[in-house]
PDB file of N, CA, C and O in Angstrom:
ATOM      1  N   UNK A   1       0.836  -1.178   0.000  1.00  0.00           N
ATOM      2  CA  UNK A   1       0.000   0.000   0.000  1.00  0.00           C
ATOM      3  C   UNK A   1       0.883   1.243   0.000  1.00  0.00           C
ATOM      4  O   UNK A   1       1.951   1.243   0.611  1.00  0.00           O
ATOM      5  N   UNK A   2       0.390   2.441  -0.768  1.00  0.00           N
ATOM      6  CA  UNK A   2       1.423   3.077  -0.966  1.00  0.00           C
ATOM      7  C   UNK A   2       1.035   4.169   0.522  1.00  0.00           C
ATOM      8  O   UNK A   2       0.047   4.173   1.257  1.00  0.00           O
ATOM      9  N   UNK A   3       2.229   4.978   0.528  1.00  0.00           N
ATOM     10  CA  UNK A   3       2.443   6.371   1.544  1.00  0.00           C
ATOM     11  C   UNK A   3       1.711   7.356   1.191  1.00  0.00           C
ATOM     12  O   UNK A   3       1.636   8.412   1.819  1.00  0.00           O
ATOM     13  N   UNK A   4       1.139   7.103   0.204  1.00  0.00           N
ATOM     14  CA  UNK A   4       0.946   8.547  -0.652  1.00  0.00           C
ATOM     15  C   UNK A   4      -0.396   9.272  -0.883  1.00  0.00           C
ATOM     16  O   UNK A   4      -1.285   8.720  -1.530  1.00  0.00           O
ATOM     17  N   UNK A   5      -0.554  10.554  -0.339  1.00  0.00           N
ATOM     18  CA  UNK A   5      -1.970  10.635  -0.012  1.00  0.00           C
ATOM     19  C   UNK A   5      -3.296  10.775  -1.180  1.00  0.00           C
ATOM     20  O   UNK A   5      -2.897  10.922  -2.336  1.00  0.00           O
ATOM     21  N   UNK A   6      -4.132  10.758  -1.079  1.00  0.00           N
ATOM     22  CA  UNK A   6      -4.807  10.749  -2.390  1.00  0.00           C
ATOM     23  C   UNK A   6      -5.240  11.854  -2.685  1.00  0.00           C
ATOM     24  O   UNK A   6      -6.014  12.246  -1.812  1.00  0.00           O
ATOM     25  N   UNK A   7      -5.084  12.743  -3.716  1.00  0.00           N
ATOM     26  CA  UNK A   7      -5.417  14.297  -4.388  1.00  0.00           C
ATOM     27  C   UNK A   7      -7.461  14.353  -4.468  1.00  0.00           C
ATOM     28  O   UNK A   7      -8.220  13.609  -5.089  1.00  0.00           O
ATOM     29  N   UNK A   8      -7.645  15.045  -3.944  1.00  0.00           N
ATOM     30  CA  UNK A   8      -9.362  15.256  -3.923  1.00  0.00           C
ATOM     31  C   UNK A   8      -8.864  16.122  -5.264  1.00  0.00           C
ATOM     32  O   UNK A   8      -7.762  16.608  -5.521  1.00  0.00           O
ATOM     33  N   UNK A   9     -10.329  16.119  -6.141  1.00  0.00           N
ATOM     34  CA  UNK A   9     -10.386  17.377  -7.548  1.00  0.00           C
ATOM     35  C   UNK A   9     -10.769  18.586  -6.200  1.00  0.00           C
ATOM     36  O   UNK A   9     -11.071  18.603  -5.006  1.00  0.00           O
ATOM     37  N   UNK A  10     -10.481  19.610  -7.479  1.00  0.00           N
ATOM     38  CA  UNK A  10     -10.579  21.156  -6.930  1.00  0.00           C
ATOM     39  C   UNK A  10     -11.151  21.532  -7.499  1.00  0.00           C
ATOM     40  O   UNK A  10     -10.827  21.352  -8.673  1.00  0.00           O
ATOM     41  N   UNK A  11     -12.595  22.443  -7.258  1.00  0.00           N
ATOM     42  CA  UNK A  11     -13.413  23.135  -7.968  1.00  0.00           C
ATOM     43  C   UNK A  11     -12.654  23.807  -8.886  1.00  0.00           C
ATOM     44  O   UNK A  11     -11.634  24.383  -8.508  1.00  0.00           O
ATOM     45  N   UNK A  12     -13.065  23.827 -10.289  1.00  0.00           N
ATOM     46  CA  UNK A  12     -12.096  24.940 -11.012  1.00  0.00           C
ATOM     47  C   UNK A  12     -13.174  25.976 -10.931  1.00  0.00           C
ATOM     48  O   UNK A  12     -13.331  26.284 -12.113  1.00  0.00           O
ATOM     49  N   UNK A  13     -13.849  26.555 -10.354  1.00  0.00           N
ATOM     50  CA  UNK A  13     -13.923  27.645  -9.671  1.00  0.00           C
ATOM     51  C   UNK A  13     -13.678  28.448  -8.348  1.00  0.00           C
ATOM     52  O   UNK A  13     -14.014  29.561  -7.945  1.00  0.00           O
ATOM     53  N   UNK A  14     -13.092  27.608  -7.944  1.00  0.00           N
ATOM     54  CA  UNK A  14     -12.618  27.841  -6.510  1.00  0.00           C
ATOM     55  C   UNK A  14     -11.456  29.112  -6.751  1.00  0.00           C
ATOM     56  O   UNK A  14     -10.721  29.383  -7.701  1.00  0.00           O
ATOM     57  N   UNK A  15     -11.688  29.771  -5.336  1.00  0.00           N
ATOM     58  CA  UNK A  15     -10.749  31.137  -6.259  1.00  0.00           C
ATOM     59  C   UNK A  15      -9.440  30.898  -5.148  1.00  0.00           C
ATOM     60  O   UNK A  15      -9.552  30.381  -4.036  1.00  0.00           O
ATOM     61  N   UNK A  16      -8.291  31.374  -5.715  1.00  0.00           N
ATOM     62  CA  UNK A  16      -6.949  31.493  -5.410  1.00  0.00           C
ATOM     63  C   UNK A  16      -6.663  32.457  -4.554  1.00  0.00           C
ATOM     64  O   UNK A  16      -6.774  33.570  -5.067  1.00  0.00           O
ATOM     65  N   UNK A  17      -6.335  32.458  -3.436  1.00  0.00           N
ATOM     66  CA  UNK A  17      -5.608  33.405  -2.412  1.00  0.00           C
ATOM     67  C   UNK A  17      -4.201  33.273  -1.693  1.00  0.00           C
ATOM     68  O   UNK A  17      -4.064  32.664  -0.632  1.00  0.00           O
ATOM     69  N   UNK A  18      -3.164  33.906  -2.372  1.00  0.00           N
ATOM     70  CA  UNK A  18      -1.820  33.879  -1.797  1.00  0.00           C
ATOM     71  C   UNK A  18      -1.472  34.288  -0.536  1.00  0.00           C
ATOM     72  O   UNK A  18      -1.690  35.368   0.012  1.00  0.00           O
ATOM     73  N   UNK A  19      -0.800  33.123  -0.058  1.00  0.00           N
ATOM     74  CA  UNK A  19      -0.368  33.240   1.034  1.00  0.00           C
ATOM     75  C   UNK A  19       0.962  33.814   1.164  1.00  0.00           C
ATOM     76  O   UNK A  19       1.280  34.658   2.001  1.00  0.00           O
ATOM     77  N   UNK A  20       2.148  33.008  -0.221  1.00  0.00           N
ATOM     78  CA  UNK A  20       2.937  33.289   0.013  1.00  0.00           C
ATOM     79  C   UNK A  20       3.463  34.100  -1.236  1.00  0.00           C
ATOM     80  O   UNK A  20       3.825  33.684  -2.336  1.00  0.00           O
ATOM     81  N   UNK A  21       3.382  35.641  -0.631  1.00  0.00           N
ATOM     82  CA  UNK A  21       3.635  36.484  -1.734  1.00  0.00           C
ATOM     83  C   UNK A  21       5.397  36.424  -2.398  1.00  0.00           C
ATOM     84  O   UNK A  21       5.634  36.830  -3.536  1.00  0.00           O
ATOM     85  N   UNK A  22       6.106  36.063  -1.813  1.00  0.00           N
ATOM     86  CA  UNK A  22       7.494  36.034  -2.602  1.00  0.00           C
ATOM     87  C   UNK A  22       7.678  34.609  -3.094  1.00  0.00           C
ATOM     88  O   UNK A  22       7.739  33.503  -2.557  1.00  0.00           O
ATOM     89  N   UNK A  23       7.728  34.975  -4.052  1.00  0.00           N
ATOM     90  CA  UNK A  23       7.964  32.948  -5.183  1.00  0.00           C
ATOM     91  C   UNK A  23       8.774  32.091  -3.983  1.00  0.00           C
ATOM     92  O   UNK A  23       9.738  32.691  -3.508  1.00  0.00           O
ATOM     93  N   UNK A  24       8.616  31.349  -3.682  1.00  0.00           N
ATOM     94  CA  UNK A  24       8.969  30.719  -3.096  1.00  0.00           C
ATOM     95  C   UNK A  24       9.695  29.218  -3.932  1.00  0.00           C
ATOM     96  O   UNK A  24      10.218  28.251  -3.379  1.00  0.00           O
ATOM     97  N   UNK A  25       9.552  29.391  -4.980  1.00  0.00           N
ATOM     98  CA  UNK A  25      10.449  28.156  -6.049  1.00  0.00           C
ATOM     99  C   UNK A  25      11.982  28.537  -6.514  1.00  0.00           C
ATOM    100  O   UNK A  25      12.522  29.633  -6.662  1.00  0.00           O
ATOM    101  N   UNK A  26      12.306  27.634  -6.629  1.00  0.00           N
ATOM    102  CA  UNK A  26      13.733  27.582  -7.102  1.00  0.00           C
ATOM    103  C   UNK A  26      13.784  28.873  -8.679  1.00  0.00           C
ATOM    104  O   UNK A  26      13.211  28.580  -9.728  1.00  0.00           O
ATOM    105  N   UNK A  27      14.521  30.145  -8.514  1.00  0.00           N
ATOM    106  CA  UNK A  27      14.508  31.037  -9.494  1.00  0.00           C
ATOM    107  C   UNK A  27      14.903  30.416 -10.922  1.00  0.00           C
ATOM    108  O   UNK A  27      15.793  29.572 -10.818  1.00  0.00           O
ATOM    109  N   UNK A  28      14.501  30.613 -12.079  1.00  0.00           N
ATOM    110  CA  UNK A  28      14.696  29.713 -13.096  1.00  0.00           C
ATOM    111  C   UNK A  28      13.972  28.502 -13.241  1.00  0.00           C
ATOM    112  O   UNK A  28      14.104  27.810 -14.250  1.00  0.00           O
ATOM    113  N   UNK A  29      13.297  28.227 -12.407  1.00  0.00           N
ATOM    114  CA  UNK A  29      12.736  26.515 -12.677  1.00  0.00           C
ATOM    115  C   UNK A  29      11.353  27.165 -13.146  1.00  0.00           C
ATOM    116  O   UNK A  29      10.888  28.293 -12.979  1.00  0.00           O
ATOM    117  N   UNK A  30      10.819  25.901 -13.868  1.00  0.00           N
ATOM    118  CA  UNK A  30       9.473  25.860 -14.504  1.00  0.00           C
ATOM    119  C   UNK A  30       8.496  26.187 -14.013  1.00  0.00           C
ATOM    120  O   UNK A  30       7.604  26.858 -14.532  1.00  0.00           O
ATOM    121  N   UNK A  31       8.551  25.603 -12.576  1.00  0.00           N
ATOM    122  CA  UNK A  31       7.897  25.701 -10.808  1.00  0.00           C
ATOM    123  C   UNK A  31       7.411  27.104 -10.745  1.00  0.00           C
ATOM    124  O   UNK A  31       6.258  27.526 -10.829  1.00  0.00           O
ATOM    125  N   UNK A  32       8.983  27.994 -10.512  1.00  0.00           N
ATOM    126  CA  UNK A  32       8.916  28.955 -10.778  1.00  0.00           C
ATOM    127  C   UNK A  32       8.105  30.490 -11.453  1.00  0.00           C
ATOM    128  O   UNK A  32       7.621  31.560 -11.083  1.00  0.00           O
ATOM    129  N   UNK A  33       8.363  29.733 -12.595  1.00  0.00           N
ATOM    130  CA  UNK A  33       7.452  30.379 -13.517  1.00  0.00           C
ATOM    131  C   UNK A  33       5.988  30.466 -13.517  1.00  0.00           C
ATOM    132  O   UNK A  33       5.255  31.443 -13.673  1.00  0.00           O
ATOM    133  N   UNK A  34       5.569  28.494 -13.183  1.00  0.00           N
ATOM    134  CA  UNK A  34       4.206  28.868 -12.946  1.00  0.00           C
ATOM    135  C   UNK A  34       3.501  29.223 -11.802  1.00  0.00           C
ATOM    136  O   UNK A  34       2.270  29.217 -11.786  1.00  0.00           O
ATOM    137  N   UNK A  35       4.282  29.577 -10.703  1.00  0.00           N
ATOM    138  CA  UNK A  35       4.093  30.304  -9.373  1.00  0.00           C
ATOM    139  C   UNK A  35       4.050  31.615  -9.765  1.00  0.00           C
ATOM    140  O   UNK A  35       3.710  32.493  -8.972  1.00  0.00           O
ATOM    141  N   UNK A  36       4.335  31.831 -10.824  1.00  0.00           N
ATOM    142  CA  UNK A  36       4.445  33.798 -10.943  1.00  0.00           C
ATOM    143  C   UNK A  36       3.318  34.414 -11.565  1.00  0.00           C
ATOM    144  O   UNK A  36       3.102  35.611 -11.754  1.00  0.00           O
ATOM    145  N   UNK A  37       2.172  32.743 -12.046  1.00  0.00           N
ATOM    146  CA  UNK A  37       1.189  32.919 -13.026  1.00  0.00           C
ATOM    147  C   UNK A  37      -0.030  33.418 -12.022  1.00  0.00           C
ATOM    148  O   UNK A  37      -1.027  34.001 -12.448  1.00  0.00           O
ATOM    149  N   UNK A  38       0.236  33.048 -10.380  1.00  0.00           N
ATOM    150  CA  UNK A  38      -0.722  33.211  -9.499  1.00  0.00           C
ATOM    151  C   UNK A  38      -0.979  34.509  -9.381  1.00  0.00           C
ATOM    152  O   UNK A  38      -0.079  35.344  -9.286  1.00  0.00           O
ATOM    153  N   UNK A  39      -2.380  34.830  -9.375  1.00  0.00           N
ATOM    154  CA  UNK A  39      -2.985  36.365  -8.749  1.00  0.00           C
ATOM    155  C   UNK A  39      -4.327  35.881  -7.520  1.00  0.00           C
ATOM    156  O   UNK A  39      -5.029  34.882  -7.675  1.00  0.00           O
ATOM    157  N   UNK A  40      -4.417  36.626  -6.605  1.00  0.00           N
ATOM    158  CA  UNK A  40      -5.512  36.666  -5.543  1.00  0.00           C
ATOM    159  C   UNK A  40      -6.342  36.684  -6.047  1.00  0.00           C
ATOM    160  O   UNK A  40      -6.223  37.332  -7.087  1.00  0.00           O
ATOM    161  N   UNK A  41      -7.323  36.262  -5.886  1.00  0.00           N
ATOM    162  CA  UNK A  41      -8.456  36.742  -6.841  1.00  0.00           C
ATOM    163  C   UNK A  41      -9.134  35.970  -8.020  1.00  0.00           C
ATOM    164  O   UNK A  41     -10.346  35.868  -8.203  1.00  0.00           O
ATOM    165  N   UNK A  42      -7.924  35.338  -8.944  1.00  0.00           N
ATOM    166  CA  UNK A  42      -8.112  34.600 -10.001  1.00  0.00           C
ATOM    167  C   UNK A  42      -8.527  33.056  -9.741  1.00  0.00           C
ATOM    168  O   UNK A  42      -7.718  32.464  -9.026  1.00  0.00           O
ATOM    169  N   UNK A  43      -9.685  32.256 -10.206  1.00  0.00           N
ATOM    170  CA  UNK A  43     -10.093  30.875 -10.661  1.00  0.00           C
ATOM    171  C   UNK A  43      -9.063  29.655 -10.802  1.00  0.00           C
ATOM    172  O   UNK A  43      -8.042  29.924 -11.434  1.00  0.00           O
ATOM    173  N   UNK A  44      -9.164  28.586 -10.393  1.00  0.00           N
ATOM    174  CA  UNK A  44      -8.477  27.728 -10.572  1.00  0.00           C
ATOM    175  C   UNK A  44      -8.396  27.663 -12.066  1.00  0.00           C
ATOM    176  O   UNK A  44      -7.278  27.649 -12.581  1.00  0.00           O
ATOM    177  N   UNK A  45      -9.486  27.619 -12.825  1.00  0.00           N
ATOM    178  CA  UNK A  45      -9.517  27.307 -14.067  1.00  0.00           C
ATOM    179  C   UNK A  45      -8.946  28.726 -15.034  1.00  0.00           C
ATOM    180  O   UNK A  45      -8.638  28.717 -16.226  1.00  0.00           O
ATOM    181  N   UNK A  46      -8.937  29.478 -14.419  1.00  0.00           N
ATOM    182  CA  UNK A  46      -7.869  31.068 -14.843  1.00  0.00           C
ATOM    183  C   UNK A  46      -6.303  30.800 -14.925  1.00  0.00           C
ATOM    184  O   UNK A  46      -5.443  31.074 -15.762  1.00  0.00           O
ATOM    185  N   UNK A  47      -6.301  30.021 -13.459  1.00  0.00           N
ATOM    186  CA  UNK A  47      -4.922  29.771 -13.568  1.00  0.00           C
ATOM    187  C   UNK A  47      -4.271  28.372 -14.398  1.00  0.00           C
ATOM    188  O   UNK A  47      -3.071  28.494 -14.645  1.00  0.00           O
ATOM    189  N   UNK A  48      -4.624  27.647 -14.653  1.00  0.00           N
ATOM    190  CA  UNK A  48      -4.745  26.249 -15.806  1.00  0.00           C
ATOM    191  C   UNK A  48      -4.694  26.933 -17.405  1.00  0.00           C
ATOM    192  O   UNK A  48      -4.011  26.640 -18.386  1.00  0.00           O
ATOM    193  N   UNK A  49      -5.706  27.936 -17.187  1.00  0.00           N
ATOM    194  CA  UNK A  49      -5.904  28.365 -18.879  1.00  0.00           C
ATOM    195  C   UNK A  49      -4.325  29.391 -19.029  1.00  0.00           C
ATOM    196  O   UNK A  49      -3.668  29.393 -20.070  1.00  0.00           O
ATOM    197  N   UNK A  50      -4.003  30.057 -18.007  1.00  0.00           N
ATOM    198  CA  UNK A  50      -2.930  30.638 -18.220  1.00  0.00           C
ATOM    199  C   UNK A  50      -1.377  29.639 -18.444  1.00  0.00           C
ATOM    200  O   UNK A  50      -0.271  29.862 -18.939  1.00  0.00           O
ATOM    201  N   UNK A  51      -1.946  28.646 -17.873  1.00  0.00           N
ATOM    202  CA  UNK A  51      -0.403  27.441 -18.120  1.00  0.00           C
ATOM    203  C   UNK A  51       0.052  26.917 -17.062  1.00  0.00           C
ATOM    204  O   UNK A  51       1.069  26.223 -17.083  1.00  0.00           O
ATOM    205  N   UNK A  52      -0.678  27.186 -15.894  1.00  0.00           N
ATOM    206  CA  UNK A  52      -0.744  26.427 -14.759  1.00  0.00           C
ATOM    207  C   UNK A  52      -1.014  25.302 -15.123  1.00  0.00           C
ATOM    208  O   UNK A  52      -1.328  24.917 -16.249  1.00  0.00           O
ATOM    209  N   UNK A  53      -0.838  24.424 -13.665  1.00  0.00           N
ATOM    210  CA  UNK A  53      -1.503  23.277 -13.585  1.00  0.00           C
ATOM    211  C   UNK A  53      -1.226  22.441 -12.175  1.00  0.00           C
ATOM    212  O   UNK A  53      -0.314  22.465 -11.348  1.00  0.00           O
ATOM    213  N   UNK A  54      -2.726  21.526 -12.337  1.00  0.00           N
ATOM    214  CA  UNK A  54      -3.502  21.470 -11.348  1.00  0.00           C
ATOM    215  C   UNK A  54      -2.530  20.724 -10.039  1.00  0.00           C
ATOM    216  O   UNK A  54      -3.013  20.713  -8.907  1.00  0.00           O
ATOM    217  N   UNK A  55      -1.143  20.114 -10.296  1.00  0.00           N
ATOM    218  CA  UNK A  55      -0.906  19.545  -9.348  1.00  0.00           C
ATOM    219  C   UNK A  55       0.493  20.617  -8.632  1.00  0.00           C
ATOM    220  O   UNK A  55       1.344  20.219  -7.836  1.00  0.00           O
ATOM    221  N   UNK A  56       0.408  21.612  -9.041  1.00  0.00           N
ATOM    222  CA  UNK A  56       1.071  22.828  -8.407  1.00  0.00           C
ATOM    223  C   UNK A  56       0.012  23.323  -7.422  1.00  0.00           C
ATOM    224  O   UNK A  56       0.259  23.779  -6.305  1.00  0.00           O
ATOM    225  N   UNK A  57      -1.117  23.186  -7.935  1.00  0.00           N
ATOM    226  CA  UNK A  57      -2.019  23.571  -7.247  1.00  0.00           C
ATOM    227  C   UNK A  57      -2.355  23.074  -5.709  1.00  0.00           C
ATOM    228  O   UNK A  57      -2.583  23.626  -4.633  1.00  0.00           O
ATOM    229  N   UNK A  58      -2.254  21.688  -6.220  1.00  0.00           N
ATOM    230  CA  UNK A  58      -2.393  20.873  -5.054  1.00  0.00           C
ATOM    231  C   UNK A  58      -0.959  20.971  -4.177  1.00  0.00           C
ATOM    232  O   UNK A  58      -1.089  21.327  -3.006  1.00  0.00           O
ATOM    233  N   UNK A  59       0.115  20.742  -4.560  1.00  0.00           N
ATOM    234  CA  UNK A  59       1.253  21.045  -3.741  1.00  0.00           C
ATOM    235  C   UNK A  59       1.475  22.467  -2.759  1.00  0.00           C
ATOM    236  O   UNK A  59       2.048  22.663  -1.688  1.00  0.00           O
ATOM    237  N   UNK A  60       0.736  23.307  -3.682  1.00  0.00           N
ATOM    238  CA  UNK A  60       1.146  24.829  -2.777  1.00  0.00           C
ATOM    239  C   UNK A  60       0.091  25.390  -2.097  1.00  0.00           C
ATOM    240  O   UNK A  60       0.108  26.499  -1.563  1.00  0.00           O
ATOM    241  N   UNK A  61      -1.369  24.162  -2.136  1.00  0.00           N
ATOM    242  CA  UNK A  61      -2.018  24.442  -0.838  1.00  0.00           C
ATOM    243  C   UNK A  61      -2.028  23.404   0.327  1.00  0.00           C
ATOM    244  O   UNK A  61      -2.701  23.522   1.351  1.00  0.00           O
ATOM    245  N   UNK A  62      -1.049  22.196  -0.017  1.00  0.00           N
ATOM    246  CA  UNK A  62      -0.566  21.446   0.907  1.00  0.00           C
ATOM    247  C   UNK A  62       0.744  22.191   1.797  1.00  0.00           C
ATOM    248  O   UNK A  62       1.080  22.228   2.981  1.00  0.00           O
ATOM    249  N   UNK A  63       1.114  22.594   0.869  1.00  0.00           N
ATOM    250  CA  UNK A  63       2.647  23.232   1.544  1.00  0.00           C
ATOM    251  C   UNK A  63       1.944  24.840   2.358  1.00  0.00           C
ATOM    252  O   UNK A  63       2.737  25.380   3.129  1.00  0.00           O
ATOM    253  N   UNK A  64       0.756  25.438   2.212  1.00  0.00           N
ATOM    254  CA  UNK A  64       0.561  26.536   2.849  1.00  0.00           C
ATOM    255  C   UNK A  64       0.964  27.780   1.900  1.00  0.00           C
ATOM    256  O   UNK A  64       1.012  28.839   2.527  1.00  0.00           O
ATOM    257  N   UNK A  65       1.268  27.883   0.507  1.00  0.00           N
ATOM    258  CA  UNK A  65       1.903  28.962  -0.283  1.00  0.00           C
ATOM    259  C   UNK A  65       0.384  29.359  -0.646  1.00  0.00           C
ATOM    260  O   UNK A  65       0.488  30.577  -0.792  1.00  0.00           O
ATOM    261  N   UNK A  66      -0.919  29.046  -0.867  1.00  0.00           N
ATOM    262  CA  UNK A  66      -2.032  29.299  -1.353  1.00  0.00           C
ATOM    263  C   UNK A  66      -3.135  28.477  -0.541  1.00  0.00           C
ATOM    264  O   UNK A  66      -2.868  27.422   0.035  1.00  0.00           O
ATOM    265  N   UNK A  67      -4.360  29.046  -0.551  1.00  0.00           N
ATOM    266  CA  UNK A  67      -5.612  28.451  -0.311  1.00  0.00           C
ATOM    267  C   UNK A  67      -6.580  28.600  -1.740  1.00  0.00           C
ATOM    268  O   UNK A  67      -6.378  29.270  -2.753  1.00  0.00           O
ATOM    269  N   UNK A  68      -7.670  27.720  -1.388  1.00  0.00           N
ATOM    270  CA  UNK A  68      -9.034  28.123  -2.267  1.00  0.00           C
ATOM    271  C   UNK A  68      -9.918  28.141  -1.528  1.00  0.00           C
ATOM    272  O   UNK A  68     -10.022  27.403  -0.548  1.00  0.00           O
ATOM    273  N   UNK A  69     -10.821  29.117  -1.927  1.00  0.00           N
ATOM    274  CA  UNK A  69     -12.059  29.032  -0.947  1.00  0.00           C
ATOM    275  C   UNK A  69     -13.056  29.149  -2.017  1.00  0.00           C
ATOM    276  O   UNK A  69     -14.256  29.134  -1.747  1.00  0.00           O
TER     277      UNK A  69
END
């Protein structure tokens, strides 16, 4: 059995609120980049259509860098 926890879906309307306003990814990485795509305010599915994606999503409201409400 694995360690590994299981990802619930995320409303892609659920809206984005930063927690952690200074990038917090390695400068230059891909990570990076799509951490810079985040705005307060903006849709899960805002941030996907911009070139996000969904399992950044899930990592940086596990790690505390973002919520959705």
């Amino acid at each position: 059995m694995s360690d590994k926890k299981p990802q619930r879906r995320v409303s892609k309307q659920a809206v984005i609120t930063l927690v952690t306003v200074d990038n917090p990814k390695r400068t230059g990485s891909l990570a990076y980049a799509r951490y810079a795509l985040y705005d307060t305010g903006m849709t899960v599915e805002e941030y996907v259509a911009a070139g996000g994606r969904s399992g950044d999503i899930h990592y940086d409201v596990e790690s505390g860098h973002i919520t959705l409400a």
